[in-house]
Structure formats: structure tokens, C-alpha cells
C-alpha positions as CSV (number, residue, x, y, z in Angstrom):
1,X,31.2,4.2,6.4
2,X,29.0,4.6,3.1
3,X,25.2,5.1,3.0
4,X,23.1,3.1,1.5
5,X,22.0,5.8,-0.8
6,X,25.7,6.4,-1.8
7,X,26.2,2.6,-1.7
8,X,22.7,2.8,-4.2
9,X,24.0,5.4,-6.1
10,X,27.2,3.4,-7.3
11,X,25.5,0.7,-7.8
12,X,23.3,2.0,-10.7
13,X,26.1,3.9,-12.0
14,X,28.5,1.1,-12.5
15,X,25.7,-0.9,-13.9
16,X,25.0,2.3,-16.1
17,X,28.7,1.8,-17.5
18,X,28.4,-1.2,-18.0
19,X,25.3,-1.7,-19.8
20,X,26.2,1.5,-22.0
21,X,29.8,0.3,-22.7
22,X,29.5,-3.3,-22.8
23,X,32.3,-4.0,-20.4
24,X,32.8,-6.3,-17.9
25,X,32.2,-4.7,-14.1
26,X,35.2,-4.8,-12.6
27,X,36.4,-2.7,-15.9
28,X,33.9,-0.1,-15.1
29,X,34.3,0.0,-11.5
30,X,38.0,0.7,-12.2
31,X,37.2,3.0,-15.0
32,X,34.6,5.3,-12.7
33,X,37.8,5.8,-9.9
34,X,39.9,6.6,-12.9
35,X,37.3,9.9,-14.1
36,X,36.6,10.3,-10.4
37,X,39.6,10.6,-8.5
38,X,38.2,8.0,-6.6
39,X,40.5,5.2,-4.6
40,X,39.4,1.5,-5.2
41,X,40.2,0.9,-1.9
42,X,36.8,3.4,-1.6
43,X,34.9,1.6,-4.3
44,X,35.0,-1.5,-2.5
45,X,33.5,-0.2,0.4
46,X,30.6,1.1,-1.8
47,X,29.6,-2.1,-4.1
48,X,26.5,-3.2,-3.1
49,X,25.6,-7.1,-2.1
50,X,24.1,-7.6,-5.4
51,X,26.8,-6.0,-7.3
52,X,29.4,-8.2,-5.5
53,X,27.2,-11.3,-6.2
54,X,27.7,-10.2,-10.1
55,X,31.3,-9.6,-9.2
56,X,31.6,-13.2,-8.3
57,X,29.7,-14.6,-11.1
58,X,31.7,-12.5,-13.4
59,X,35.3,-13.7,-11.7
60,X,34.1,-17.2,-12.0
61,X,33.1,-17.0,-15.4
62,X,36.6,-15.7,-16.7
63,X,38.8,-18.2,-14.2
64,X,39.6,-15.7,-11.6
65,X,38.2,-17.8,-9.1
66,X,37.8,-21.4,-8.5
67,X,34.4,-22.8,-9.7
68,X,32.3,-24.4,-6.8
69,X,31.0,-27.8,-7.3
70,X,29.8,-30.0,-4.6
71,X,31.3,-33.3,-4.4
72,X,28.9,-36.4,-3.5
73,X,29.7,-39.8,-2.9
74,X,28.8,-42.8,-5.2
75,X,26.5,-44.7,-3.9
């Protein structure tokens, strides 16, 4: 199980990438366990809550998952 300072520490480096290369997140996170050596199935235990929340944002954004709306009756 990660730390949170090596849960931290991925955090601000994939943001790092990100902000440098102008990519989306999920490229970076993909592109740091390509240099690395590092598995995804790792990575995924190491993004932070935040980072995930971006994550989603990002997936909904490009129509990778469903958007949420929340249906109300007419009255």
C-alpha cells in the first residue's frame, strides 16, 4: 500500500507533465509508467482523490463516461 507522501509525490508529478506538456492526464500518467518502468496497475493505486476527481472530469469531458444529469419531474 502507497504512502501518502508517494501518493503526494505522483500527484504533483503528473500534474507537472501535464501542465508542462499540455496533455491530457490520463496521457501523462501512462507516459510517466512508460519512462519509469512503472505498471499502471501501480499507478492506479497511487493517484490521489483529487487527481481522480480530475480524472473523471476529464473522461466526461471527452465521452468516456456517461454525463450525470439529475432527472426531475414536471410539475
Amino acid at each position: 500500500m502507497p504512502t501518502k507522501d508517494e501518493v503526494n509525490k505522483f500527484s504533483i508529478h503528473i500534474e507537472t507533465i501535464v501542465i508542462d506538456k499540455r496533455i491530457p492526464i490520463m496521457d501523462a500518467i501512462i507516459e510517466h509508467c512508460d519512462k519509469t518502468g512503472l505498471e499502471v496497475e501501480m499507478a492506479a493505486k497511487l493517484v490521489s482523490p483529487s487527481l481522480k476527481k480530475k480524472l473523471e472530469i476529464e473522461a466526461r469531458r471527452l465521452n468516456f463516461l456517461p454525463r450525470t444529469t439529475t432527472r426531475r419531474l414536471p410539475i
